[in-house]
C-alpha positions as CSV (number, residue, x, y, z in Angstrom):
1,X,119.8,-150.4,99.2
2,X,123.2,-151.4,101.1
3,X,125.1,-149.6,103.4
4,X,127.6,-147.2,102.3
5,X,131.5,-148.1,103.2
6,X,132.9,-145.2,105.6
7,X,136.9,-144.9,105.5
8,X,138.4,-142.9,108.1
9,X,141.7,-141.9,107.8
10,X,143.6,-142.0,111.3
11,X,143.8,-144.8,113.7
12,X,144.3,-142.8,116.5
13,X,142.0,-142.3,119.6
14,X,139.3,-139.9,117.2
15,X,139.4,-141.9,114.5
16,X,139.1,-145.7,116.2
17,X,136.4,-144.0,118.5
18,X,134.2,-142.8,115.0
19,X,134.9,-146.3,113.8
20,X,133.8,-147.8,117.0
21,X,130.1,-145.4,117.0
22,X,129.5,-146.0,113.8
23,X,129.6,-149.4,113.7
24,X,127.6,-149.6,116.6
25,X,125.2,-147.5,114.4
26,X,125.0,-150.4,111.8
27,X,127.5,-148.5,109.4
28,X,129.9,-150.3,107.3
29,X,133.1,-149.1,108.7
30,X,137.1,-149.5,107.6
31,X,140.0,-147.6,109.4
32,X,143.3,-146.4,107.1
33,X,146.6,-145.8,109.3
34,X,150.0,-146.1,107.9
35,X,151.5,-147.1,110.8
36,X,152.9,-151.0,110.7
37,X,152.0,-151.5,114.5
38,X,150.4,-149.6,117.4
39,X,153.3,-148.2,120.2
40,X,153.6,-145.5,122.8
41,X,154.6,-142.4,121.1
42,X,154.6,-139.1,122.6
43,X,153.2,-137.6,125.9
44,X,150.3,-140.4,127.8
45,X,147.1,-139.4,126.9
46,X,144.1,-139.8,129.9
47,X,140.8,-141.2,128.5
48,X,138.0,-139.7,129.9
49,X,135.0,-142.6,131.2
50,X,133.3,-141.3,128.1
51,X,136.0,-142.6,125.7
52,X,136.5,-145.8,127.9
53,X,132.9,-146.3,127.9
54,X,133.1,-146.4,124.0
């Protein structure tokens, strides 16, 4: 039997960190985000080791 395909929805910090575990899990993983490009938006956000780590 193959692996099912996860979609998360969300390429933010929760959603790339999912994506990250489970494919280090051996899922099958792809990440929606409607954003055209990745830029500094808001407030800076701290990442604890934890996150880093991942």
């Amino acid at each position: 039997m193959s692996t099912p395909l996860i979609g998360i929805c969300g390429g933010g910090i929760g959603g790339l960190a999912a994506a990250i575990a489970l494919n280090k899990l051996g899922q099958r993983v792809v990440v929606f985000e409607q954003a055209p490009q990745f830029a500094r938006v808001g407030a800076d956000i701290n990442l604890t080791p934890n996150a880093v780590r991942a």
